[in-house]
Every structure is written in C-alpha cells, then in structure tokens.
C-alpha atoms as one frame of an Amber mdcrd trajectory, in Angstrom:
protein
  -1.350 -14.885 -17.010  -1.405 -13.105 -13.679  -2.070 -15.216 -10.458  -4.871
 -12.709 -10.070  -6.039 -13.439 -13.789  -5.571 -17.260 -12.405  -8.032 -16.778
  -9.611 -10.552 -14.721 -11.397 -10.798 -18.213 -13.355 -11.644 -19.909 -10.575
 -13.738 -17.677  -9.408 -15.658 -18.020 -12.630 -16.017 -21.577 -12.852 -16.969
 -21.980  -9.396 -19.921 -19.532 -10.228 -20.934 -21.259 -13.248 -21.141 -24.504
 -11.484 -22.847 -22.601  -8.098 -20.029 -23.704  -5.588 -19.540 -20.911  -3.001
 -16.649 -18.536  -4.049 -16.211 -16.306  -1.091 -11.581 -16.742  -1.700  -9.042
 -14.599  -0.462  -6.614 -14.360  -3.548  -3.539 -13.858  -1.502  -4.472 -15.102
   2.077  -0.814 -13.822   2.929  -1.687 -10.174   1.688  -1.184  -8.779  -1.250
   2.047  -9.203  -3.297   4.893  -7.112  -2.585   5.110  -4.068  -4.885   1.154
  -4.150  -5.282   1.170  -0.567  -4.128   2.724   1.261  -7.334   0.192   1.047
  -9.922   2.457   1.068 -12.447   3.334  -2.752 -11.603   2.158  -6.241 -13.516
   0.619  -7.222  -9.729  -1.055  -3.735  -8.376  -4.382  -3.711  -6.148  -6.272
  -2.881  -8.734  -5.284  -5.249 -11.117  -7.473  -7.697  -8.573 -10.011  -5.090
  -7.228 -10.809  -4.037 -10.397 -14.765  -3.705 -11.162 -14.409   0.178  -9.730
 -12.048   2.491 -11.138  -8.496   2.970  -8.903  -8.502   6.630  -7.127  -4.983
   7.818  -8.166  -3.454  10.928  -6.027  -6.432  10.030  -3.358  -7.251  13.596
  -1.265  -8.628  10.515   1.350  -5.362   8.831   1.708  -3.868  10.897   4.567
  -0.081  10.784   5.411   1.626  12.321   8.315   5.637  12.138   9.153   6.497
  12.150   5.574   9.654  14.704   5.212   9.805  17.268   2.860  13.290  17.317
   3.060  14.999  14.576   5.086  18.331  14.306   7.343  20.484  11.706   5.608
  19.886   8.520   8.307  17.218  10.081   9.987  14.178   7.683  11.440  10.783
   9.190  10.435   7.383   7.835  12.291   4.880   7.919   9.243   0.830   7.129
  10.083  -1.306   6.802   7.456  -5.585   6.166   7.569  -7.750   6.409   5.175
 -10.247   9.247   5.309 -14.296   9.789   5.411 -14.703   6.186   3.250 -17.111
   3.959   2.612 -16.120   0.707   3.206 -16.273  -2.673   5.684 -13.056  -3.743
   5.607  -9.145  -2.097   4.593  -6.070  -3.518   3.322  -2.936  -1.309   2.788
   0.408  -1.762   1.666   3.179   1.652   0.990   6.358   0.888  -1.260   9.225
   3.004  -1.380  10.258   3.614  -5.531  14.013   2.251  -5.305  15.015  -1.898
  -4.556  18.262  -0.873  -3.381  19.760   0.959  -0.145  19.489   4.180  -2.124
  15.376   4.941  -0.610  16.445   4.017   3.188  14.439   0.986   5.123  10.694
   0.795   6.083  10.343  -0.760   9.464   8.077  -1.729  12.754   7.411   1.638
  14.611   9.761   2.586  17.424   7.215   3.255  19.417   4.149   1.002  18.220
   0.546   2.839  19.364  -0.925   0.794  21.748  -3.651  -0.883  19.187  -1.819
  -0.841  16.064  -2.874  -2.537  13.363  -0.284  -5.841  12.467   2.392  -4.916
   9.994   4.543  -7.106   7.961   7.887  -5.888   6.179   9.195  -7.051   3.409
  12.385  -8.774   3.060  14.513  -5.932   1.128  12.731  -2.608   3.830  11.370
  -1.527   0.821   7.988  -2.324   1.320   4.791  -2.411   4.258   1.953  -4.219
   4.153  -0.941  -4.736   6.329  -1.306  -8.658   7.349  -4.805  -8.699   7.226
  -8.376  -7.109   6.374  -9.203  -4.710   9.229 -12.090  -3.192   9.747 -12.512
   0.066   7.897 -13.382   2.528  10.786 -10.482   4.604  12.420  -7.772   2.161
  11.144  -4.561   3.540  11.498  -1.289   2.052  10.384   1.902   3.535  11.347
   5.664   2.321  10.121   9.054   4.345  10.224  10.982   4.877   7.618  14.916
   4.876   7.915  16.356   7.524   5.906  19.501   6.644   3.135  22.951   8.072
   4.736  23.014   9.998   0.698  21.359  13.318   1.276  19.354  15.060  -1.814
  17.642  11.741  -3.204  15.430  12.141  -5.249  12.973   9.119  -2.466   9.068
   8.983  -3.233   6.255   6.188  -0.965   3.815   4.463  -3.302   0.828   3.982
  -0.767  -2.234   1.775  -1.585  -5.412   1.452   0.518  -8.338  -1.074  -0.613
 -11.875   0.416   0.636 -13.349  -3.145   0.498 -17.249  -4.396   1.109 -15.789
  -7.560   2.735 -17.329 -10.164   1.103 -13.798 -11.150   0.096 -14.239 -10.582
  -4.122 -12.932  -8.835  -6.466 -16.163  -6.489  -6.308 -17.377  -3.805  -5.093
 -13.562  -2.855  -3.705 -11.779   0.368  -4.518  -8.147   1.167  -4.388  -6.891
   4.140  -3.315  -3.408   5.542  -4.335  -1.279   8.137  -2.944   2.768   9.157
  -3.562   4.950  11.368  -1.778   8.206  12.700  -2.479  10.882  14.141  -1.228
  11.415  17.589  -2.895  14.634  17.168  -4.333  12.350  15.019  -7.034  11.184
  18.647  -7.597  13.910  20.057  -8.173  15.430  17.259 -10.285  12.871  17.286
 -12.462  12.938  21.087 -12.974  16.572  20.704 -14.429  15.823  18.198 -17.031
C-alpha cells in the first residue's frame, strides 16, 4: 500500500466519523519522482478523481534545448496555461538517476518574485515547496547540461490545477516531456 493509498484511508474514516479532513498528504511536497507518470508515487496516483492530461498543450516550457552543448547551463520557465484552478503545485524530473541527464538547479539569475524551489538531493529533480496560487505562476530552474554530448536527456514535468481545498478532489494533473532530439534519432535506428 501506497502512502497515498494510506491517507486516502484516513481520509475515509475521518469522513465516516464527520471529523474535518481538510490534510495535506505530503506537507513537504510531493515525493520525488512524482512527475513521471509512469512511477508507483505520481500526482495522479493522489489527485486522482479527474483523469491526468498527458502531453498537456497548457503546460508551457521555454529554455528547453533541442540540441544541447555538452556542460552548457540552460534557464528553463515553465507556467501553466489558460487553467482553471485556485491553487498549483509542480514538480519536473529529468529521466536518468545518474550524472548521465546533467543537474537541475536554483536559477542563476532568480526573477525577482519567483516562486520557492526545492532540489532534490541527486539534481535530478524540482519541485515547488508549496501550493501557490494558480494565476501567472511561473517557476523557473536551470538545468546543467552532462559533459557527454548526443544523450539521448528528456524532463518529466507535472503541474496539479488544484481547487484548494487540500483533497484529493476536484485536482487535475497535467503532464508534459521534452527531449532532446538525439532521442529522435535513437529511436529511428532501432
């Protein structure tokens, strides 16, 4: 059983017995790697009474290379577009847990109200620390390029859309990926 699965439990047993279940599952923000859907632990594996958006046209991502110079730093912003929503989460994984996918890190040059940013241990990962409102939230991260040129590097990025009363409910994930376009061409040849 999932912690998630744990706290939907709860949250069932508190509503049986009417005690107040406005919870925040992970008050430390969402577990690392909750951004690929493929994983055990994704967003929507919590948010889950709407459908995921998978490829999500509203997810919007600018600095993401094409091709990238090995070691290069790369500003990347992304927002979530024309949404209905109160409040946002977000979280953007890159696919490898090794030095092979470069580091995510704290912008070099932060905008002046960015939202706050945690990274995880390993540079793989970005997460948002906590709920912000939904309306022009931008976060922005840089991503640190591997010194191997031509791999094949893709970002998992996650956005919740949430209603804010801190449930499972009435929340939808959005999901996005980029690559690189080696992955392209890499998977032309097999």
């Amino acid at each position: 059983m999932t912690p998630c699965h744990r706290w939907l439990g709860v949250l069932a047993c508190c509503a049986w017995f009417g005690i107040p279940t406005k919870t925040i599952a992970y008050p430390e923000g969402a577990p690392w790697g909750a951004a690929d859907p493929t994983s055990d632990e994704h967003c929507a594996s919590c948010h889950w009474e709407q459908d995921a958006v998978m490829a999500s046209e509203r997810v919007q991502v600018t600095g993401w290379p094409d091709h990238y110079a090995a070691g290069r730093r790369y500003a990347i912003t992304v927002r979530l577009i024309e949404i209905d929503g109160a409040i946002s989460g977000f979280q953007a994984l890159l696919n490898s847990t090794d030095a092979t996918s470069g580091r995510l890190m704290l912008p070099a040059s932060p905008p002046p109200a960015m939202t706050p940013l945690e990274i995880s241990p390993t540079g793989r990962g970005v997460r948002s620390i906590s709920p912000q409102p939904l309306k022009d939230l931008i976060w922005s991260f840089d991503w640190q390029a591997p010194e191997q040129p031509n791999q094949c590097i893709s970002l998992n990025v996650a956005i919740s859309a949430a209603n804010g009363d801190e449930s499972p409910f009435g929340d939808v994930i959005h999901y996005r990926q980029l690559t690189s376009s080696i992955c392209d061409s890499l998977n032309d040849k097999q």
